[in-house]
N, C-alpha and C positions, 0 to 999 in steps of 0.2 A: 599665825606666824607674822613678824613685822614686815614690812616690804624692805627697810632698812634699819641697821643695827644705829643703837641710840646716840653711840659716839660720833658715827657716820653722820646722821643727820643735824647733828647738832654744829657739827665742823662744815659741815656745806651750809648752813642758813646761820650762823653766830648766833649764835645763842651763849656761849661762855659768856660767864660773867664780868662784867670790867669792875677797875676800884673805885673807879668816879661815878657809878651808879649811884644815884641818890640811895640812900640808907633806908631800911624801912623795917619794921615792927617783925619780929620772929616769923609771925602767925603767917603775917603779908609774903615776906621771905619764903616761906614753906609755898605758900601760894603760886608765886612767880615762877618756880624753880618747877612745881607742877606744871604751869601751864608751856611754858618753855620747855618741856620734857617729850613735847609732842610736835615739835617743829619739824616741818617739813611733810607733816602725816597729815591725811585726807580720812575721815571717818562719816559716814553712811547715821544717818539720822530720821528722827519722825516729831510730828505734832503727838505732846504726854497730855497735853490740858484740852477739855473738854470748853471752853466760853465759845456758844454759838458764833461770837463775831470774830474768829478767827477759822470759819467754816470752811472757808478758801485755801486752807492749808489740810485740809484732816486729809489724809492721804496720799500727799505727794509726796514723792522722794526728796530727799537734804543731805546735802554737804555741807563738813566744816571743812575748811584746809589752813590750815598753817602756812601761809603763804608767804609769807617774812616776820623774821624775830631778827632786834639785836637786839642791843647791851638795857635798852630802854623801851622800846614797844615790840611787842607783840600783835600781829595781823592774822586776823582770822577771816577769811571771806565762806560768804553764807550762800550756799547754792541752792534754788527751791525748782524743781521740775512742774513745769506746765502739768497741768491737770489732767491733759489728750496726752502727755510724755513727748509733744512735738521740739519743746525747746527749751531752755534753762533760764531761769531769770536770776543771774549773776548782779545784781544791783547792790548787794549789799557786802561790808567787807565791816567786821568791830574789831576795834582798835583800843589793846588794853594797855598803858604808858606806867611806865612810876615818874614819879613827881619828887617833890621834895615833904610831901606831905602827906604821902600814899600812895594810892592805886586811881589810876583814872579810864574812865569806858567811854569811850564814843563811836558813834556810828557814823559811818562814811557812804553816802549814798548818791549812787552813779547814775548816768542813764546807759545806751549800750555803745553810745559815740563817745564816753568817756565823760561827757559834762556832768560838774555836780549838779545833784538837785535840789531843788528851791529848800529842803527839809533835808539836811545834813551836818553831819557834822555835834549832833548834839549825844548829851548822855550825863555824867555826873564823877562827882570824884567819893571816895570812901570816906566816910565820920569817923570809922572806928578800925581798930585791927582787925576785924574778923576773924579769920579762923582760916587754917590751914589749908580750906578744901572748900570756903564759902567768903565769898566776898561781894559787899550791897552797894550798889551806884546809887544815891538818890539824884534825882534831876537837877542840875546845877542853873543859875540864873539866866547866864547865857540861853539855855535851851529852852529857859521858859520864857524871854523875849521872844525869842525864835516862834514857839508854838501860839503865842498869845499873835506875833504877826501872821502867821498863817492861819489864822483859825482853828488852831487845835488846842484849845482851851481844857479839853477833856485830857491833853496829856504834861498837865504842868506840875501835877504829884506824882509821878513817873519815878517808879524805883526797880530798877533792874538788879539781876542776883546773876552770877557766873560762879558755875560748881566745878569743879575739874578734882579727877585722881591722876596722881605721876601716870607715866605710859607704863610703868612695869607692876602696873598693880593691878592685881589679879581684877575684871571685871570693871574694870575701869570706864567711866564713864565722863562726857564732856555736853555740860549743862547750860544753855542761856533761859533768861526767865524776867518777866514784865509782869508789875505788879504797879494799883495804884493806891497812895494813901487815901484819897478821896472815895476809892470805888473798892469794896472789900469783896467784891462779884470779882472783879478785873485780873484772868490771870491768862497768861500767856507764856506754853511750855513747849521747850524742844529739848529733846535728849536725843546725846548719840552715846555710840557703841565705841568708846576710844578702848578697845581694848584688840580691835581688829579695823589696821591700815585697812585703806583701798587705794585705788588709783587715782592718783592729784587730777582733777578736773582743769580746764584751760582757767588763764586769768581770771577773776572779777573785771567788771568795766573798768574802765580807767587804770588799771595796774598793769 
């Protein structure tokens, strides 16, 4: 059952659509109006991909929440339980935008005093309409300055994927996923259960 009716939620975090939202492709459309369909809801999640070097996640409990939608971005903050269940590591919050040219993904990374960190901020915008229900961030320049100063050279072919079904769809599900051009090994999955609210977790850092 939902913790809140969908008009309800949508009227407490804005999510209606305004007219001066930049325009975007059907598919993109269908897309947005999905993801936005789940504002204000908190859904229970797990590590789906098996790549040894995400070891440190296979097991632990995850939240998505919805934790602000307007007319133009959408906030998702990503909650990952310690490995002991002693404390939550709230650092991370993605941030899906329309643009004048698509869909755009970034990641926002906090520490727990609210400061960014040194690796934020980065992610990609869409080449193409995608589709309804799947839409591709390839790494944009900016984040490959960014990784090439930090040393993370390993993630300057970086292409993330974001799946979402509307919240009233039967089985519904709400997907992030890292994938690199360079590395055909490189995947990295989390799937949650949007088809069963839980309980809104406290802020991400900095929010």
């Amino acid at each position: 059952m939902r913790t809140l009716p969908l008009l309800a939620a949508l009227a407490l975090t804005g999510c209606a659509s305004a007219p001066d939202a930049p325009a975007l492709p059907a598919s993109q459309e269908a897309f947005w109006s999905a993801l936005q369909s789940h504002c204000g809801n908190a859904y229970r999640g797990e590590l789906a991909s098996s790549d040894s070097r995400d070891a440190d996640f296979r097991g632990r409990a995850m939240i998505a929440h919805w934790a602000e939608c307007s007319d133009t971005r959408t906030a998702i903050a990503f909650h990952v339980e310690a490995a002991d269940g002693s404390r939550w590591d709230r650092s991370r919050t993605w941030l899906v935008t329309r643009t004048a040219d698509g869909l755009r993904l970034k990641h926002d990374h906090r520490h727990e005093d609210g400061s960014e960190d040194a690796v934020t901020q980065y992610g990609g915008d869409t080449l193409s309409a995608g589709t309804a229900r799947v839409q591709d961030f390839p790494v944009d320049a900016y984040s490959i300055a960014m990784f090439e100063r930090e040393g993370l050279d390993v993630s300057v072919t970086n292409v993330w994927r974001v799946e979402v079904d509307p919240a009233d769809a039967g089985n519904a599900r709400y997907v992030y996923q890292l994938t690199r051009r360079n590395d055909p090994t490189r995947l990295f999955r989390v799937e949650f259960d949007a088809s069963q609210p839980v309980e809104a977790p406290p802020p991400a850092w900095g929010w």
